[in-house]
C-alpha positions as CSV (number, residue, x, y, z in Angstrom):
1,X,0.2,141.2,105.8
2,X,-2.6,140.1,106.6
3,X,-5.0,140.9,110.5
4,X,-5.2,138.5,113.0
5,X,-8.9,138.1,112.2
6,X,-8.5,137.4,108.8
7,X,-7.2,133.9,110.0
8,X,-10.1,133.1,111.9
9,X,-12.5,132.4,109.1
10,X,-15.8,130.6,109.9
11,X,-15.3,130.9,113.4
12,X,-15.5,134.4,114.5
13,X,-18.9,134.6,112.8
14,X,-20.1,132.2,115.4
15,X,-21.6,134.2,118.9
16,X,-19.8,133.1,122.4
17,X,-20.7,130.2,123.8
18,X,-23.0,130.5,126.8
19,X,-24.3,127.8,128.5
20,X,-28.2,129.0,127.8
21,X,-27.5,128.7,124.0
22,X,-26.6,125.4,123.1
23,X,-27.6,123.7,119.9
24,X,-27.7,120.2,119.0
25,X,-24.8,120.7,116.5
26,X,-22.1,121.1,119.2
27,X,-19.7,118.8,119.4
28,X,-18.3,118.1,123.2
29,X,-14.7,118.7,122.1
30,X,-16.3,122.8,121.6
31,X,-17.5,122.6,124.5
32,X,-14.5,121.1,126.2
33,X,-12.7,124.0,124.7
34,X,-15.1,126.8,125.0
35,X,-16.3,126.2,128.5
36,X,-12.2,125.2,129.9
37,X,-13.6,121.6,130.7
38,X,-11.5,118.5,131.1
39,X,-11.9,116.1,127.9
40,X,-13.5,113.4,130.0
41,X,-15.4,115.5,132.2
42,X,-19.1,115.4,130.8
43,X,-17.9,111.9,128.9
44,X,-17.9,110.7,132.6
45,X,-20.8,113.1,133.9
46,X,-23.3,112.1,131.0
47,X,-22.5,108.0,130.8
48,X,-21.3,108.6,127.1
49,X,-20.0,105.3,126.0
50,X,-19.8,106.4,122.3
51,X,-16.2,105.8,121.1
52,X,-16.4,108.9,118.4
53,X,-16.7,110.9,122.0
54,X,-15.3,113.8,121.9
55,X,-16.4,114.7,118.2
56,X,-19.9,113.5,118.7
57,X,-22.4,115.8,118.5
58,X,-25.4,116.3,121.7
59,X,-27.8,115.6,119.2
60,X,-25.9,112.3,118.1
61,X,-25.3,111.7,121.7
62,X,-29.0,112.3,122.8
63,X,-29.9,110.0,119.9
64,X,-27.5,107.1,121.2
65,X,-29.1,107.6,124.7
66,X,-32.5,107.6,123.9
67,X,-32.9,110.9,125.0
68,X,-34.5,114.1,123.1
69,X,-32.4,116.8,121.9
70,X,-33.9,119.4,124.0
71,X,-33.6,117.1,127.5
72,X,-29.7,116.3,126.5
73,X,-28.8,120.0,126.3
74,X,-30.8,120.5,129.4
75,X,-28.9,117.8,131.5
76,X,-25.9,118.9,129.5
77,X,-26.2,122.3,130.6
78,X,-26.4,121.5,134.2
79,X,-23.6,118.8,134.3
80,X,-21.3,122.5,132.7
81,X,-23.1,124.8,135.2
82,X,-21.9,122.2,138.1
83,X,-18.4,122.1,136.9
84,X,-18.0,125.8,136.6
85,X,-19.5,126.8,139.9
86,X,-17.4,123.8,141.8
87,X,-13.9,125.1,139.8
88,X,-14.6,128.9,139.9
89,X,-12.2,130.5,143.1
């Protein structure tokens, strides 16, 4: 029988997802999931209109925006920063 671990596969080579560390290649449906956010949350937050959202990347979605990749995660980062410290206890 095979570990739990052996099931993961690609993903538990990836580090934890902290909000000083994102990359353009995130989708927001990982971040959704890795950060405990509602689905529509930054859709709302960031003015996202794209209808691939939430498997659209944040360097897609920058692109869309006319935005850099660098100033998307920035603002991104906040908008998740914001959420977490308004929902924490």
């Amino acid at each position: 029988m095979k570990s739990r671990g052996d099931f993961r596969g690609r993903h538990s080579q990836r580090p934890p997802l902290e909000i000083d560390n994102l990359q353009g290649w995130m989708t927001f449906d990982y971040l959704n999931h890795g950060f405990g956010i509602p689905n529509e949350y930054l859709k709302n937050e960031l003015h996202i209109t794209s209808n691939t959202y939430p498997k659209i990347t944040l360097r897609k979605a920058a692109s869309l925006l006319g935005a850099t990749t660098t100033d998307f995660i920035n603002i991104t980062s906040r908008a998740i920063s914001i959420y977490l410290q308004n929902s924490s206890p």
